[in-house]
C-alpha positions in Angstrom: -39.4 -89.1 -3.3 -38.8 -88.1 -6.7 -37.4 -90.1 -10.2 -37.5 -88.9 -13.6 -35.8 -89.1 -16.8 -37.4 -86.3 -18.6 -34.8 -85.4 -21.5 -35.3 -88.2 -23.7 -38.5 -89.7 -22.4 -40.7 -90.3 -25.9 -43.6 -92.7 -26.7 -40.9 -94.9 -28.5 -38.4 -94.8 -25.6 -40.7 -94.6 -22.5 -40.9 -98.5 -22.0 -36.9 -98.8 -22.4 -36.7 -95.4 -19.4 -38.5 -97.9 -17.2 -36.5 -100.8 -17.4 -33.7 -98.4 -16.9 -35.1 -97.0 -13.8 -36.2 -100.1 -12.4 -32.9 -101.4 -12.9 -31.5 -98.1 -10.8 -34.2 -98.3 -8.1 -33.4 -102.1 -7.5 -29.7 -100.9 -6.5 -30.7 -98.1 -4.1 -32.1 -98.3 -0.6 -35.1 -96.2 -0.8 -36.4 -94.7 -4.1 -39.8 -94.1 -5.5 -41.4 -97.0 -7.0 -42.6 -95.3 -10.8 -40.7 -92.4 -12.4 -42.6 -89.3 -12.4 -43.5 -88.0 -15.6 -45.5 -84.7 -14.5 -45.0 -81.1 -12.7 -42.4 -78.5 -13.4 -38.9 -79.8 -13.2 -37.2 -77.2 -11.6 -39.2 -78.2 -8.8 -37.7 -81.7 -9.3 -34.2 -80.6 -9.6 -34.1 -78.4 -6.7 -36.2 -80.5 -4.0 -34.2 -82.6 -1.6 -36.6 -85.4 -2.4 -34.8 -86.1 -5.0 -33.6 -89.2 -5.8 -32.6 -89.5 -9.6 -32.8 -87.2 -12.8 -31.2 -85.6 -15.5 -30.7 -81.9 -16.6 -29.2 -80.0 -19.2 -25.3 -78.5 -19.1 -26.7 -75.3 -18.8 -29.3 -75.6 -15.8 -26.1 -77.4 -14.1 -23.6 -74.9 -14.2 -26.3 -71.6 -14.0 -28.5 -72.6 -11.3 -28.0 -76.0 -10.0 -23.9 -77.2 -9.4 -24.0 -75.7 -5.8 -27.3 -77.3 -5.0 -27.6 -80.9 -6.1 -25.1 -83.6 -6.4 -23.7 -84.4 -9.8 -24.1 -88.8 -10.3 -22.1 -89.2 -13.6 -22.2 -88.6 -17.6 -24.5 -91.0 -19.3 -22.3 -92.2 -23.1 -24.6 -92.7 -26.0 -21.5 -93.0 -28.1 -22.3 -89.4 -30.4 -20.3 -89.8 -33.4 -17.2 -87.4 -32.9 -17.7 -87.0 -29.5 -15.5 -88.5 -27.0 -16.8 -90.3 -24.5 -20.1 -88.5 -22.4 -19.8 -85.9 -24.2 -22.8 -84.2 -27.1 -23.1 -82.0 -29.2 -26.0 -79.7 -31.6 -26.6 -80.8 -35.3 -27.7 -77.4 -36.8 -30.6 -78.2 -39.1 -32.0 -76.3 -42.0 -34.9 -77.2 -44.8 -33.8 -79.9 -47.0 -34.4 -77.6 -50.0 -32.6 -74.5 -48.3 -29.4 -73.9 -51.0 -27.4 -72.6 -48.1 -24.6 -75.4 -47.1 -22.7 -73.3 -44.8 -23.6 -71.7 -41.5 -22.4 -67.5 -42.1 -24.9 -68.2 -44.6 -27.4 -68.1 -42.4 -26.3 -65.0 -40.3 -29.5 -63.2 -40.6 -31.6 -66.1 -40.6 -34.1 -67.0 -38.2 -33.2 -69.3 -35.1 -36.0 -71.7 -33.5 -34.8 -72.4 -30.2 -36.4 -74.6 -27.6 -35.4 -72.4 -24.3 -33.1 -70.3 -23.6 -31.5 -71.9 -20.9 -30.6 -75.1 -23.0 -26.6 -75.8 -24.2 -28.2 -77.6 -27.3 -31.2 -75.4 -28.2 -29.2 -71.9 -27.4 -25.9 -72.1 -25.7 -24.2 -74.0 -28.3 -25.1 -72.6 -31.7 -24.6 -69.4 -30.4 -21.1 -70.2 -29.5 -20.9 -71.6 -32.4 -22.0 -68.9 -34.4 -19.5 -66.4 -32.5 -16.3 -68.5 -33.5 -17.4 -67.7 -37.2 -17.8 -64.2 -36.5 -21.6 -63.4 -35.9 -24.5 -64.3 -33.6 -28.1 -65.7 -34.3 -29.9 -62.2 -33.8 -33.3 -63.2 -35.2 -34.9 -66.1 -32.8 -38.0 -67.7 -32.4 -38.9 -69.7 -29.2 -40.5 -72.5 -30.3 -40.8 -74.7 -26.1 -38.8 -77.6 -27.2 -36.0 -79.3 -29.6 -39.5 -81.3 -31.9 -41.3 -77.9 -31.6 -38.0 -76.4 -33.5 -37.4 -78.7 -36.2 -41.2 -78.2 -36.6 -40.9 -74.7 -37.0 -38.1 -74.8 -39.6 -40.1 -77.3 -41.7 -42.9 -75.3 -42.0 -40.6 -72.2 -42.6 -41.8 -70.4 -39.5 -37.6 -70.2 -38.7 -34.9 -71.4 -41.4 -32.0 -73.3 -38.7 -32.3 -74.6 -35.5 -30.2 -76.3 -33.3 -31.0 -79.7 -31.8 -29.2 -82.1 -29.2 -27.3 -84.5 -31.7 -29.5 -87.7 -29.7 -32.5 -86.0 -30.3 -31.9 -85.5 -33.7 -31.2 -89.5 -34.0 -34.3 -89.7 -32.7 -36.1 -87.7 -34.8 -34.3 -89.4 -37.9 -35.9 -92.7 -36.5 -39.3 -92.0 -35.6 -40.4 -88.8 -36.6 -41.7 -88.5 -40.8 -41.4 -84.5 -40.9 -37.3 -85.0 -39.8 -37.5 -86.0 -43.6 -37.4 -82.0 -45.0 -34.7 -81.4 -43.2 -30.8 -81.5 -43.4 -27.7 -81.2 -41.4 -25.7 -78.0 -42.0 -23.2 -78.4 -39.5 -22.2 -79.8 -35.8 -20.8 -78.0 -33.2 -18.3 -78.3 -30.6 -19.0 -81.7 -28.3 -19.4 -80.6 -24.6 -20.3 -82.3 -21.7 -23.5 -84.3 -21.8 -26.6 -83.9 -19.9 -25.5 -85.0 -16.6 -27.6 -87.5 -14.2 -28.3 -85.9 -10.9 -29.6 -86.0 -6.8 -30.2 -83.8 -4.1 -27.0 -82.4 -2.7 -27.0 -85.0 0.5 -26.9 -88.1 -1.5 -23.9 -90.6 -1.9 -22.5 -89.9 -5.4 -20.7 -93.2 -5.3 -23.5 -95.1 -4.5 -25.5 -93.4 -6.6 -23.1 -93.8 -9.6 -22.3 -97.5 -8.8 -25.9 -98.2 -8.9 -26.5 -96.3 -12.2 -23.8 -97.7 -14.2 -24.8 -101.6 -12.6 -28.4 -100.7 -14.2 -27.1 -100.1 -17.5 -25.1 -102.9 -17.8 -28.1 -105.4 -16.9 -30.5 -103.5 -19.9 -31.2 -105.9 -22.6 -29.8 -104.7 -25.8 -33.4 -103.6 -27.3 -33.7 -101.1 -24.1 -29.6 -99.7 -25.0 -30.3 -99.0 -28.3 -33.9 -97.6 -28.0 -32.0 -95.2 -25.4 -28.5 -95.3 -27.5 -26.7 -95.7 -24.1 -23.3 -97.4 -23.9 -22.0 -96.6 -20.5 -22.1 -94.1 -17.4 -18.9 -91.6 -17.1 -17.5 -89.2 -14.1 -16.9 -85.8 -16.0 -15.8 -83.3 -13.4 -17.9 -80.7 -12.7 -15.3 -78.3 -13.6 -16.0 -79.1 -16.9 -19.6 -78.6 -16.9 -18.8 -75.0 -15.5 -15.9 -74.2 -18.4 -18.3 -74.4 -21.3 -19.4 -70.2 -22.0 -22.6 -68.9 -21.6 -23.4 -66.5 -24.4 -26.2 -63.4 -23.8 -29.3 -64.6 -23.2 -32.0 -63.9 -26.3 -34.2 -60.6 -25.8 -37.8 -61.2 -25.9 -38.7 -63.1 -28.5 -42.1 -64.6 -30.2 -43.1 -67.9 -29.2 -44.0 -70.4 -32.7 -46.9 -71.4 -33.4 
């Protein structure tokens, strides 16, 4: 049996994704007794021994709707973003004079993977309402590996998952040098999931009974206020822009 909570699992945060799990585990029947916190996770997401986890938007609706069994929306109350919903904060250098994002059009992108609504999905989107696309990219392997690479000028904006980015603010020094340019459209957010022939209801009812039994040090380490049915439907709605051509990895 697998468990993990691998989107927002940090040093700071790994003692409150315990309690959380532990509080999920003691409302199901059979579940593994430790979340797992190695291996490849589309191995995770796509075995049938899987009893809890949580992917990105974009994973759901490319690769993994038909094959696992949506739980619910976690809410970590994202300010203008109803609820279970998120966003992308499009970061720049603090000392960058550009304010507006056309302005950076020919800039370099740091994304964390293409297959990510934060990292890719959305600021590309976003980018197209204005009228252009991020053409110049840089894969940097994750959302702390891109604001990395736009601090040390190796990319000049990147896109990061507006939680992650409160994260950042709170424990990492280098989030400092950097600034907010602009948000983008809220879509749904990353979605809590189990293999396809598990009871959603159960499932859901055991999720959002942890949550509400988390001491208030454990919510706000994770920022979580509630647990949300978003339909699928809405998960499949958001668009998929081109994927990027091959591109560097940062260093």
């Amino acid at each position: 049996m697998i468990a993990n909570l691998p989107m927002y699992d940090r040093p700071e945060t790994k003692t409150a994704n315990d309690a959380l799990w532990y509080a999920i585990r003691d409302g199901l029947r059979h579940a593994p007794r430790e979340l797992t916190r190695q291996g490849d996770l589309w191995d995770h997401w796509l075995s049938p021994d899987l009893v809890f986890s949580q992917t990105c938007g974009f994973p759901y609706r490319a690769k993994l709707h038909d094959k696992v069994t949506l739980i619910g929306t976690p809410d970590y109350g994202l300010p203008g973003c109803p609820p279970g919903y998120y966003n992308s904060v499009l970061i720049a250098r603090a000392n960058d004079p550009r304010s507006d994002v056309a302005d950076f059009a020919q800039a370099p992108l740091a994304y964390n993977d293409p297959m990510s609504q934060s990292g890719w999905a959305a600021p590309q989107n976003h980018a197209a309402a204005v009228g252009f696309a991020f053409t110049t990219v840089v894969q940097s392997g994750g959302h702390a590996n891109s604001a990395r690479a736009v601090a040390n000028e190796q990319a000049d904006i990147a896109a990061i998952d507006a939680l992650t980015w409160t994260m950042m603010q709170r424990h990492d020094g280098f989030a400092a040098g950097l600034k907010e340019v602009a948000r983008t459209e809220p879509t749904p957010a990353l979605p809590y999931i189990t293999a396809r022939p598990n009871d959603q209801a159960m499932m859901f009812t055991a999720v959002q009974t942890a949550i509400s039994t988390l001491s208030d040090e454990n919510l706000c380490a994770l920022h979580l206020r509630s647990l949300v049915w978003i339909e699928p439907a809405a998960y499949l709605d958001v668009p998929t822009p081109p994927a990027p051509e091959n591109t560097p990895v940062s260093a």
